[in-house]
VOGU-3710 file (C-alpha; in Angstrom, 3 decimals, decimal comma):
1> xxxxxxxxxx> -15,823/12,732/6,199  -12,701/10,880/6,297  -10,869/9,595/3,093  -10,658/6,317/4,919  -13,096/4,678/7,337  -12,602/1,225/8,724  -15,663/-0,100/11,279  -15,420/-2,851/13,188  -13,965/-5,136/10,589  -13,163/-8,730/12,051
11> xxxxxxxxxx> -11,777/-11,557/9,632  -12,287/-15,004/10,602  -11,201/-18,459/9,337  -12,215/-21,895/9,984  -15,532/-22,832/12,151  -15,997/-23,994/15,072  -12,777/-25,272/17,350  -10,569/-24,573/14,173  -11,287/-20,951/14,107  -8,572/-18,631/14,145
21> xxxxxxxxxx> -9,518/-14,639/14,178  -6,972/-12,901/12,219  -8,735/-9,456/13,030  -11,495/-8,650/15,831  -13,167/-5,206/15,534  -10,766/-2,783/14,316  -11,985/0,418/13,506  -10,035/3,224/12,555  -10,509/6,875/10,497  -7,796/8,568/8,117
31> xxxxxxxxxx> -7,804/11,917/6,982  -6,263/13,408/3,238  -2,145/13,903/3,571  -2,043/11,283/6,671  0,281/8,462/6,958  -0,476/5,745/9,127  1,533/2,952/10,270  0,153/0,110/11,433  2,735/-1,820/13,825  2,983/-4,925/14,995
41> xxxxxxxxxx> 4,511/-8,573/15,245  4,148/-10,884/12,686  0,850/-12,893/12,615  -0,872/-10,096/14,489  -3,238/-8,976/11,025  -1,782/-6,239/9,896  -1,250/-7,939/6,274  -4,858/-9,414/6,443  -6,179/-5,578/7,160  -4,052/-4,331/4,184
51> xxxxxxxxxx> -5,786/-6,894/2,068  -9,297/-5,986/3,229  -8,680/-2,394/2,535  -7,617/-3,315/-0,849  -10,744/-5,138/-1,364  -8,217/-8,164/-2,166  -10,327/-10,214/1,230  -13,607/-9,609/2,317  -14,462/-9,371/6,308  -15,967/-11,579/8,346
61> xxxxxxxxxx> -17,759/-8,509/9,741  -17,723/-4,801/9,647  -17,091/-2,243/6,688  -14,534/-0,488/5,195  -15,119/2,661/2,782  -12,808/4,781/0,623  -13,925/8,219/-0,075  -17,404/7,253/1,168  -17,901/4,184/-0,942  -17,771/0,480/0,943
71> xxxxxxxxxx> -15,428/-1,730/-0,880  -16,691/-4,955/0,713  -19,817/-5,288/-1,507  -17,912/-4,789/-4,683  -17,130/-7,898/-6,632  -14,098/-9,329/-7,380  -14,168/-7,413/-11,366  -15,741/-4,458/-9,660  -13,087/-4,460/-6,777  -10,350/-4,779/-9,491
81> xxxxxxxxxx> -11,027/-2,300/-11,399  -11,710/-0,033/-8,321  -8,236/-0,605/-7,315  -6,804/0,071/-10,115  -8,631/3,907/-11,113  -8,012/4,847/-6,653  -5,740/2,843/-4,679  -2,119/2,459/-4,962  -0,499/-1,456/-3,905  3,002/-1,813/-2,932
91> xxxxxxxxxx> 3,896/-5,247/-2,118  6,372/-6,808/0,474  8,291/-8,468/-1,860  8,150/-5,738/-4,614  6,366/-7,456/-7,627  7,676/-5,894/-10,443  7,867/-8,147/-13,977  11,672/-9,485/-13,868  11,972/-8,959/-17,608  10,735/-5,407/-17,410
101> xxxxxxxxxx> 12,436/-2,551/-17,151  11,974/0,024/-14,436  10,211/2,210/-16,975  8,524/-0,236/-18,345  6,850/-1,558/-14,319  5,708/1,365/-14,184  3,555/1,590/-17,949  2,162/-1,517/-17,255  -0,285/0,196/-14,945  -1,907/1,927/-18,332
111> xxxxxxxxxx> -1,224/-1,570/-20,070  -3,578/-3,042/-17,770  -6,655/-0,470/-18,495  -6,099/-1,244/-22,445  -3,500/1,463/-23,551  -0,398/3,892/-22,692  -0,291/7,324/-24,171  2,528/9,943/-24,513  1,197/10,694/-21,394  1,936/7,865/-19,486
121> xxxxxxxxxx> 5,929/7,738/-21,194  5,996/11,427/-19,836  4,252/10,887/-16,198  6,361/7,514/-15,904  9,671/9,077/-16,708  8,779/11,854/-14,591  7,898/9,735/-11,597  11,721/8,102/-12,014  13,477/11,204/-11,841  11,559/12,392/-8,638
131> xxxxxxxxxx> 12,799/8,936/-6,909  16,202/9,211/-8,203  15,840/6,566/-10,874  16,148/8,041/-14,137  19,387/6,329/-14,743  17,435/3,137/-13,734  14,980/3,347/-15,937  16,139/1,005/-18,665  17,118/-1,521/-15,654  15,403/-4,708/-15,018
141> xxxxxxxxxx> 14,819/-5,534/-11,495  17,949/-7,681/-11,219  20,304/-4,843/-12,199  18,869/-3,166/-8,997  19,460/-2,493/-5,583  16,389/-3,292/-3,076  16,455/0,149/-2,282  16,078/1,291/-5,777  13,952/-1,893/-6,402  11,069/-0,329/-3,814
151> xxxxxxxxxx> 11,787/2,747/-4,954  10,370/1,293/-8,412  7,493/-0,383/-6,710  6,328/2,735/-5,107  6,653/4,915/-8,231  4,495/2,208/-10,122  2,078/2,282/-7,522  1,433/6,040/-7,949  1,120/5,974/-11,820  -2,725/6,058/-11,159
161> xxxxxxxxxx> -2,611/9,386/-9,021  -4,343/6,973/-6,513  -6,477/8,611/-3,328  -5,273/6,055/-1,210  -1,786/4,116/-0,829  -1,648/0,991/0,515  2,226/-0,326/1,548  3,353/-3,768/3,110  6,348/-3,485/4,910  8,350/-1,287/2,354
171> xxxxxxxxxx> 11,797/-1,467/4,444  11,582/-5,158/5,502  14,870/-5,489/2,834  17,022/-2,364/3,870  18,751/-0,967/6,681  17,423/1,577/8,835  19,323/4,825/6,883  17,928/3,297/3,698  14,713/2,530/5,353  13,830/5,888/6,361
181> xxxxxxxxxx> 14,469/7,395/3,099  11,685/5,324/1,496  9,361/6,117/4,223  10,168/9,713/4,018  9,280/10,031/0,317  6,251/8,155/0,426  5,372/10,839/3,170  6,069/13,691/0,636  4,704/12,296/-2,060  1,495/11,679/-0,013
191> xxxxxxxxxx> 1,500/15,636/1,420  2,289/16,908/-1,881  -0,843/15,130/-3,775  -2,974/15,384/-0,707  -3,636/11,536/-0,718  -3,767/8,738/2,477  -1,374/6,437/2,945  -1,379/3,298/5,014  1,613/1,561/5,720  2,189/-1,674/7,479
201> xxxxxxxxxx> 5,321/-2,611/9,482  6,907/-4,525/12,350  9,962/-1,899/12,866  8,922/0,793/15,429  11,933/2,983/14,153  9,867/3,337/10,587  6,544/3,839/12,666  7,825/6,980/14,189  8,093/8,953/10,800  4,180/8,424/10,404
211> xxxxxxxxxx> 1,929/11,209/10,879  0,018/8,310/13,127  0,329/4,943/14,469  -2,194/2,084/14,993  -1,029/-1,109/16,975  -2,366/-4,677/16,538  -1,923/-7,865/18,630  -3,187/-10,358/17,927  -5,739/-9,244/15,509  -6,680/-6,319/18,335
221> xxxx> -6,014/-2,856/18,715  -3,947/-1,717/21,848  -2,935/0,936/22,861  0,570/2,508/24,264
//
């Protein structure tokens, strides 16, 4: 059984004349250690499938489960809390606290289930220095680079050893040298804790250092 399974998940909105399909049967499988990019033009759902995955939207149709379990009947507290014990988030536009430090982005993962242990201080601080960001970790977000800003993002996003990652457009803000060094560690870091990783982007050049690559237009699948 796959780690991921997506079936024939379509997301709708509007009725009638006003409808506009955002995604129309996509179904898709993803193994342990894969990362797949999902490539495409803007508007054509790749951000709307990310968010279904997530359990953040439900679909119009079809299912999506995570390590056997279907996310779409969860409610929103169950779906929360679901996200927070399996799947790791990294946002387009980073989201990290602008008053926080890098170190302290990164505990507010454990802050959110109630409490942070020596632990946490240890795997946080860890998780720096394997990005390069140990010098960075008493850094708020504007004392940072966007490179080392992602970097921070996707660090955070791991703090919950999650099964499956889950990453919008991580190199939308750097250049393409930059670029492919994020995409290469979340590709390690993925092999090395045998986890799934999906990634969404619109720049072919990042798509190619995915293990595989899923196209959308339009809400569709093609293929080539």
């Amino acid at each position: 059984m796959s780690l991921l399974e997506v079936r024939e998940v379509s997301r709708s909105y509007g009725s009638g004349h006003t409808q506009v399909t955002a995604l129309e049967n996509v179904s898709f499988d993803l193994d342990k250690g894969r990362l797949l990019a999902v490539l495409g033009p803007s508007g054509s759902g790749k951000t709307t499938l990310l968010s279904i995955i997530a359990g953040l939207l439900k679909p119009t149709s079809g299912e999506i489960r995570i390590d056997g379990s279907p996310i779409q009947l969860r409610t929103a507290r169950e779906a929360a809390a679901f996200r927070r014990a399996h799947v790791g988030l990294v946002f387009q536009e980073y989201h990290l606290v602008p008053y926080l430090t890098a170190a302290q982005n990164l505990l507010l993962v454990p802050h959110l289930d109630g409490r942070v242990t020596g632990a946490d201080r240890e795997r946080a601080a860890n998780l720096l220095s394997e990005f390069g960001l140990e010098k960075r970790a008493r850094h708020t977000p504007s004392m940072l680079s966007g490179g080392e800003r992602q970097r921070v993002a996707i660090a955070r996003a791991l703090m919950n050893d999650p099964e499956i990652m889950l990453v919008d457009e991580p190199t939308s803000h750097l250049d393409t040298e930059r670029g492919r060094q994020v995409v290469d560690l979340l590709r390690d870091h993925i092999r090395g804790r045998d986890m799934t990783c999906v990634m969404v982007t619109h720049d072919a050049r990042m798509a190619e250092e995915a293990d595989e690559v899923l196209r959308l237009v339009d809400g569709k699948i093609v293929q080539g």
